[in-house]
N, C-alpha and C positions, 0 to 999 in steps of 0.2 A: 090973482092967486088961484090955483088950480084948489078945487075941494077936497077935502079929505073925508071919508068916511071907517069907522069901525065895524071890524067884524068879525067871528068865531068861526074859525075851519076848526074840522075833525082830522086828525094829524095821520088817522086811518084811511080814512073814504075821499075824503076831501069837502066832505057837506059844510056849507058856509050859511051864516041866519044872523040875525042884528044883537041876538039875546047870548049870554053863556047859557050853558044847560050844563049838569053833573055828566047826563046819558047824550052820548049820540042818537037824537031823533033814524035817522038813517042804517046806522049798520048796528047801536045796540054796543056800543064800546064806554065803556067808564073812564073818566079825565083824562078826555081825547081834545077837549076844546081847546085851542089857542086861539089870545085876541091877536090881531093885525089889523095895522093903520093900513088902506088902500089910497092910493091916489088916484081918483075919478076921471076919466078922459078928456085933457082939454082940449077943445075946441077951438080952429086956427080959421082965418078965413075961409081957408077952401075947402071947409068939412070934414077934414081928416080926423083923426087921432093923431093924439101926441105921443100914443105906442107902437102908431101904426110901423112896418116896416119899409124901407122907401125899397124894394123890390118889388115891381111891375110883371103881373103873368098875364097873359094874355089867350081866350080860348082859341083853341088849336082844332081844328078837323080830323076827324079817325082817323083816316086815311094819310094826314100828313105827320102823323105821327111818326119819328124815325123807327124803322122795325129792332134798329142793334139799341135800343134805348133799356130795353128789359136781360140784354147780355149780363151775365155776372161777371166782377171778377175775379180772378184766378186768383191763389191763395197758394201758397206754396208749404203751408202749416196746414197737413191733412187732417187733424183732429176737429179744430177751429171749422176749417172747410166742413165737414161733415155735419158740425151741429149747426152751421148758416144754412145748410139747405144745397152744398156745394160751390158756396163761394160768395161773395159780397154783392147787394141788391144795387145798381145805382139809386141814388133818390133816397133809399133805406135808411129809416130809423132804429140804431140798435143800441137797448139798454144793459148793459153789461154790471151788474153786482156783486158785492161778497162781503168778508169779513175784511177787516183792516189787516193787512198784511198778507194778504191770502195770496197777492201774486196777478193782480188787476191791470197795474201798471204795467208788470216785466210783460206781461201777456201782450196788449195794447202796442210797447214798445216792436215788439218782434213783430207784432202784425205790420204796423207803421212799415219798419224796414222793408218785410219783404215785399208789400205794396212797394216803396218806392223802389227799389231795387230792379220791377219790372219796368218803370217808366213814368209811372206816373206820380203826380208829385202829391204828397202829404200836409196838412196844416196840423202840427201838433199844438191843440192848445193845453196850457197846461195853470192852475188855477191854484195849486196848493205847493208846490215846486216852483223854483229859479229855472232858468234858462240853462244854469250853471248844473244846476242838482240831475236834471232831464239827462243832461251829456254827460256826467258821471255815468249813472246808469247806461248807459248805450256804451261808454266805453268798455264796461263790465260785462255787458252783453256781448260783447266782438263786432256790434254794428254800429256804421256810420257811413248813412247814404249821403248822398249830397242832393236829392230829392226829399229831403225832409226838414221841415222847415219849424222852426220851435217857435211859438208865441206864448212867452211868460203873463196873461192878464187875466184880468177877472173883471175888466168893462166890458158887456155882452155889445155893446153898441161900435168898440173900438174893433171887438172879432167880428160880429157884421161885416165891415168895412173891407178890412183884410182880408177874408174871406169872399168877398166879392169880386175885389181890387185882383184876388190871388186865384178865383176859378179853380183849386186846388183837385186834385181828382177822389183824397177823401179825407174829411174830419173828425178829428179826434177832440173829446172835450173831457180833460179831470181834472174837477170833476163836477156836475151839473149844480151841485148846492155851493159850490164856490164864487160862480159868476153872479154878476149884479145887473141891474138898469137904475139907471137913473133916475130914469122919470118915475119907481116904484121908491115907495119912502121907506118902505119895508127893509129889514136887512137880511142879505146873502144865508140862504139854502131854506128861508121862509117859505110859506106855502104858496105862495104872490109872485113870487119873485122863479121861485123855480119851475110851476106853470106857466109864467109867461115867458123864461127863459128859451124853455123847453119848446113853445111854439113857434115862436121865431125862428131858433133852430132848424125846426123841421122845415117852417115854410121855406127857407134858403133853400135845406136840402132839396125838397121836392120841387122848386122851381127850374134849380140847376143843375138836377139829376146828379146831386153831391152824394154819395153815402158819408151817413155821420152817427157814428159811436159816443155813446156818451157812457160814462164812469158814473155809478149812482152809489149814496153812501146807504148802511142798512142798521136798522136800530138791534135793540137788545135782544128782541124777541125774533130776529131774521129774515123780517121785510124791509122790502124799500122803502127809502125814508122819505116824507113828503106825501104825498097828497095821493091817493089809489091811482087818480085819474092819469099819472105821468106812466103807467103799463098800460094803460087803453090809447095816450097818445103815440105810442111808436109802436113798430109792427114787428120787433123781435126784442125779448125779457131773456135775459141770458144772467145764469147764476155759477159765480165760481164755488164750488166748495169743498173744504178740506180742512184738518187740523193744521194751522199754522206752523206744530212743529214736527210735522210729517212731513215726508216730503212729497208724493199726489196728492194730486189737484183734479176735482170733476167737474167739466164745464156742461149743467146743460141747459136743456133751453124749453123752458115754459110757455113761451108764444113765438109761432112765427109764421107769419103770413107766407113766405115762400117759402117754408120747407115741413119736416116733420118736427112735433116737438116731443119725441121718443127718445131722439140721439143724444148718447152722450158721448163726450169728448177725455180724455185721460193722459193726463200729462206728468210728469215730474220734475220737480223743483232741484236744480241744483246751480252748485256758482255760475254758470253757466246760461242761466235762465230757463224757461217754461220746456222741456224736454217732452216730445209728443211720445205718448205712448201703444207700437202699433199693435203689440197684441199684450191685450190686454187682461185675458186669461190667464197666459203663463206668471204675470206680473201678480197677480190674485194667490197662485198657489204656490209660488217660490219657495215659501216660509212654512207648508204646513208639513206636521209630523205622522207621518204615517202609522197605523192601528193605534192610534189617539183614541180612546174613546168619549163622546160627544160629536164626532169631528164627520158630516159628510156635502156630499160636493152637488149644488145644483145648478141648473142651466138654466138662467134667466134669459131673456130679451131684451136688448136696449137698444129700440129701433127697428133697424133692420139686422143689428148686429150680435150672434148669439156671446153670451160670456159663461166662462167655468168660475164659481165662485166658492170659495169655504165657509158653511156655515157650522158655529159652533154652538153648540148646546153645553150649559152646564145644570145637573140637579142635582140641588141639597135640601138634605133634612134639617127643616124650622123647628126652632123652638116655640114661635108663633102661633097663634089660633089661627090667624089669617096669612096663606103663604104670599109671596111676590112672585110678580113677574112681570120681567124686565126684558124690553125689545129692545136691539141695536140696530139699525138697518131695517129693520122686519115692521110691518106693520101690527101697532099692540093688537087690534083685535083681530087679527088674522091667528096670533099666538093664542088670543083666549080659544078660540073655533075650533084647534087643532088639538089641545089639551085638553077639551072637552068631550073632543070624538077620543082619545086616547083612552079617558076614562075609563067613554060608556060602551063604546064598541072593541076596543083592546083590552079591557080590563085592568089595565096601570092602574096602580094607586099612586095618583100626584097633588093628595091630599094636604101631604103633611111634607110637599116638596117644593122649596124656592126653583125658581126656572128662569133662566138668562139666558138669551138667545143672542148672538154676537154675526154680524156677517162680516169677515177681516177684509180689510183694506178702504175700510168707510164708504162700502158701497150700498146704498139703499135699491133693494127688492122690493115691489110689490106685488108682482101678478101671480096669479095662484099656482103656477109653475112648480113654484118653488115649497110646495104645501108638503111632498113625499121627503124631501131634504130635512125640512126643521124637525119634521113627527120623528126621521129614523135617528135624527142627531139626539132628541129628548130620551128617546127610547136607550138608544148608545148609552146616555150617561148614567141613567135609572138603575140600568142592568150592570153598565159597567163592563161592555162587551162593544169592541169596537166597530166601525162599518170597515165593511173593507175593502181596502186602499188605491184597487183597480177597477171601482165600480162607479156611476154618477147617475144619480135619482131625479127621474123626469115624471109627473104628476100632480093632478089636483086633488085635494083628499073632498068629500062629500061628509056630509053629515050622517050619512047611514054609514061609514065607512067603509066604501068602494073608492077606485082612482079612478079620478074623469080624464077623458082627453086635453090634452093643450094644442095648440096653435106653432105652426113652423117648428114641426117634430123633425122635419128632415135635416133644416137647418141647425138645429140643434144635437144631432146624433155625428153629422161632420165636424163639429167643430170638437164634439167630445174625442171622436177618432182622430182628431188632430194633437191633440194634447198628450194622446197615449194611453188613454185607458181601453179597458179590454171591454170590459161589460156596461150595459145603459137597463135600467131598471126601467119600464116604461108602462103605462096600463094597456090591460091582454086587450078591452075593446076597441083597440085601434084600429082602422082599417089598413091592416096590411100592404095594400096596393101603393096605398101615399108614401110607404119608405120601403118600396122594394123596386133595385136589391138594395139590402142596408150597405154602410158603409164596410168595407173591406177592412178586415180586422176587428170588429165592433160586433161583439155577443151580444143579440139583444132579448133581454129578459120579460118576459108579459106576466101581472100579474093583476088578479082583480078586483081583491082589496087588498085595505091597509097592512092587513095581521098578515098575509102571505108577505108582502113585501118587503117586512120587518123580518120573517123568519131569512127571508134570502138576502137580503143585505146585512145583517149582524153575522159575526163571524164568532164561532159556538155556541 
């Protein structure tokens, strides 16, 4: 009889120890501990593991390494494409998460497709779904390769197999807390069970130069579920996210060994499935109302790819001692920073004013870019004087209240002249030479602090 031993993972980090404790020794998390039975490795004549995987790699010479071995492939879903790095790694481990119904699947499914569609053949396995349930969806979707191949199971030992037998050109698994091993006594999406799921996995991938997707599920608080350690195992963490009952979708990607992890990916849900979306500005500003007041427009970076976005400010008078505020998209203390220079350097009183900063279309901003947009949008609301409606505010505000320079100004003033606006608010110490000539058609405005730049963007 193989041994059994007990023991306490952190449901966070994955720190494991023989005792419970209330605290994570390790990351400092409160009743993170779960017990799990482990099964000890038994021991066979030939000194194996009884986990080991019966795939044999063998070292290889630099030089006889194939050169088309690090090729990508092609992807015919350019959103997808962008946020991998330009296309699928062979060998590559990639973590794909979201919320429950976010659209994981339909996603996966259309990738699946157009993979097979080029030639090469697919293993969908599928862990929470029938065989039957898979091919509904796909007929809903309008595809059906004959390159795609459906495995309804959740014996990790039985996809092994298949997966060897089948040399498939790439893997799909959902979803990674579904599959089991045997030889673990633990049960399915346990902390045991889905680390060692997960290595195996890989190792297939990486031995046979597989790319392999896996579908991870995510808790209440909007990590991945399971053990820290499974985003240190694979080499790209991809997060879907959106309101379920919206219909964008933002895919992006927090790790990835072969590409940027800036890009984001924009798509739209409809009957139809994951619809890429290729500009992504006009899609941002479709809905807004012009001389709105609260309402103006900044140019963030996402990657390499500039976007026009509407950010909304609302201020009201609290009956409070203590006023709120409230970030959408925006980082909070980016909003405390910026209403604090409005105070002390603009003179606003936002004493006795709630402030709720919204950016539409559930797009999350961080980088200081976007610092001249939120202050002119709070300003908008205060006064009650709209920004106006031809104009798009590029700047970092400072703490003395001056605008700093930002990064890929040029970039960001075509894509504004693409959109159609007339004027670009921008700060006067820029050097000139990096956007001249400016864009054709595009007034660009220089201005050196914040109070100038409010008086020239508020309209009366």
């Amino acid at each position: 009889m193989a041994k059994t031993r007990t023991q306490f993972v952190c449901q966070e980090c994955g720190h494991s120890q023989a005792k419970w404790a209330g605290r994570c020794p390790k990351c400092g998390e409160w009743n993170t501990m779960s017990e799990f039975v482990e099964q000890l490795a038994q021991k066979g004549s030939s000194g194996r593991s009884a986990f080991a995987s019966p795939i044999g790699v063998e070292p290889v010479a630099l030089p006889d390494v194939p050169a088309d071995s690090g090729e990508r492939i092609a992807l015919s879903i350019g959103e997808m494409a962008r946020v991998l790095g330009g296309g699928i790694v062979p060998g590559g481990g990639v973590l794909i998460s979201g919320d429950p119904g976010i659209g994981k699947s339909t996603l996966l499914m259309q990738m699946a497709a157009a993979v097979a569609e080029s030639g090469c053949s697919v293993l969908y396995v599928s862990g929470e779904e029938s065989a039957h349930q898979v091919k509904q969806r796909a007929e809903r979707l309008g595809v059906e390769p004959t390159n795609l191949y459906l495995l309804a199971d959740v014996n990790l030992d039985n996809v092994l197999v298949q997966a060897q037998n089948m040399n498939p050109g790439l893997i799909i698994v959902d979803s990674i807390q579904a599959v089991y091993l045997d030889a673990l006594q633990s049960s399915a999406g346990s902390v045991t069970q889905v680390r060692e799921c997960t290595s195996l996995l890989l190792r297939l991938a990486k031995a046979q130069n597989i790319p392999l997707f896996l579908v991870g599920h995510v808790t209440k608080e909007g990590s991945i579920a399971g053990p820290r350690v499974l985003e240190h195992m694979v080499d790209t963490v991809l997060y879907l996210e959106g309101d379920r009952f919206q219909s964008y979708r933002l895919l992006r990607s927090v790790k990835n060994r072969f590409g940027s992890t800036n890009e984001v990916g924009v798509f739209e849900m409809n009957p139809r499935g994951m619809v890429e979306v290729t500009n992504p500005s006009e899609m941002f500003l479709a809905e807004r109302l012009p001389n709105a007041s609260g309402s103006a427009i900044a140019v963030p970076m996402e990657g390499t790819r500039p976007l026009l976005v509407e950010v909304q400010a609302l201020a009201s008078t609290t009956s409070f001692a203590q006023p709120r505020r409230t970030a959408n998209g925006v980082d909070f203390n980016r909003l405390l920073l910026i209403t604090a220079v409005l105070s002390k350097r603009v003179g606003l009183r936002l004493s006795d004013q709630d402030i709720f900063v919204n950016v539409v279309g559930g797009l999350k901003v961080s980088e200081p870019a976007c610092d001249l947009a939120i202050a002119a949008g709070i300003v908008s609301s205060v006064r009650n004087k709209p920004v106006a409606a031809d104009i798009a505010l590029i700047g970092e505000i400072g703490l003395s209240g001056e605008l700093r320079s930002v990064s890929q100004l040029t970039k960001r003033l075509i894509e504004t002249q693409k959109l159609g606006f007339k004027r670009a608010l921008i700060p006067r110490n820029r050097q000139k030479k990096e956007i001249d000539p400016p864009p054709q058609g595009l007034e660009l405005i220089r201005a050196r602090s914040l109070s100038q730049a409010i008086e020239v963007a508020l309209i009366g």
